[in-house]
C-alpha positions, 0 to 999 in steps of 0.5 A: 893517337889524336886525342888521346889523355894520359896520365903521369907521375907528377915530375915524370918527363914524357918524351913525344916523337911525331911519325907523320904517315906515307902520305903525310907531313909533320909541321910541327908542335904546338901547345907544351912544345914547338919546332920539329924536332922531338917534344920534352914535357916534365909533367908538373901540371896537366900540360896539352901538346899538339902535333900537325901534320899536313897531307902529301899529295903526289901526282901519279907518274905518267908511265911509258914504253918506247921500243927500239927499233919501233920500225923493221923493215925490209920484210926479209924474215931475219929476227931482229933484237928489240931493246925496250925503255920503260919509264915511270913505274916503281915495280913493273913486268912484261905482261904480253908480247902481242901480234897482230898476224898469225904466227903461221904455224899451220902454213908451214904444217901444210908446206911440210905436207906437200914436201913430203907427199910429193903435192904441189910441186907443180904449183911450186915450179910454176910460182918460180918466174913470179918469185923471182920477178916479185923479189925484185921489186915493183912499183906501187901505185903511188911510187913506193917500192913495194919489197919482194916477198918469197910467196904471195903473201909476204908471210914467209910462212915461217913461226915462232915470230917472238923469241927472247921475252919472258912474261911476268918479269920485267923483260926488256929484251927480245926478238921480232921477225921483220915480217908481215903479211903482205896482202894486208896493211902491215904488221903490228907487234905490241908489249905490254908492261903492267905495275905499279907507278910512283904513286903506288897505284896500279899502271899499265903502258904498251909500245909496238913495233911495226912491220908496215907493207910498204917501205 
């Protein structure tokens, strides 16, 4: 304990061990004793030991996530294995799997709808020719070709758009369907890893992939 007195038997040997913290150095004795190693003192007279220790400063680890593929594309609907790489944490789990579309779930309610009421199969047949002309592809403004989506949107009304990744475990594997709304920018799907870093300090990082609108 620092400044601490006891008292001994004269010819008593007192051995002393330094236990420098997490965050700190030993350097070494001074007074009865010196070096690093441990401090021997026959107690003939009073006799003072000193121990110093200096501070450990850590730099907090820079924590990250890269997800691999980070790009899918064509929109084609298919789900796509996702490998994750997460670095700089010394504990860490998946915290959320995030999109920025729907999952579309009520779409798909109402196509199930219409099938089995016989409604909009008239719209259906009359979409036929777009469908097919729109698969082929087309040329966008500025050249790019624009994919073939197999409804006006792009969407393929489909659900369950995440599959594979558990939360609150560190996940580094899962599915993402290669799909996007086709009436907006694109599509961005995020992961989320929260932990502590090297420094013992709470860290969080994201990564996403993306499905863009145009290739």
């Amino acid at each position: 304990m620092p400044g601490q007195t006891l008292g001994f038997d004269v010819g008593t040997t007192v051995t002393l061990t330094a236990l420098p913290s997490a965050t700190s150095t030993f350097t070494g004795w001074s007074g009865g004793c010196s070096g690093t190693g441990p401090c021997s003192v026959t107690m003939n007279a009073a006799s003072a030991v000193t121990a110093t220790f200096k501070p450990v400063i850590i730099v907090p680890t820079v924590v990250a996530c890269t997800a691999s593929p980070n790009r899918l594309f064509p929109p084609d609907h298919r789900m796509v294995d996702i490998s994750v790489s997460v670095t700089g944490f010394a504990r860490f789990i998946l915290a959320s799997v995030t999109s920025s579309e729907p999952d579309d779930a009520d779409h798909s309610a109402q196509a199930s709808d219409n099938e089995k009421s016989g409604q909009g199969d008239d719209r259906d047949r009359a979409k036929g020719s777009a469908k097919k002309d729109s698969q082929k592809g087309e040329k966008g403004d500025k050249g790019e070709i624009i994919d073939g989506d197999d409804d006006e949107h792009g969407d393929g009304h489909t659900i369950n758009d995440i599959q594979g990744w558990t939360l609150g475990t560190p996940d580094l594997l899962g599915m993402l369907r290669a799909e996007r709304d086709g009436s907006k920018a694109g599509r961005v799907d995020t992961l989320t890893y929260r932990g502590t870093n090297a420094a013992g300090a709470a860290a969080a990082t994201s990564c996403t992939v993306v499905v863009p609108r145009n290739q």
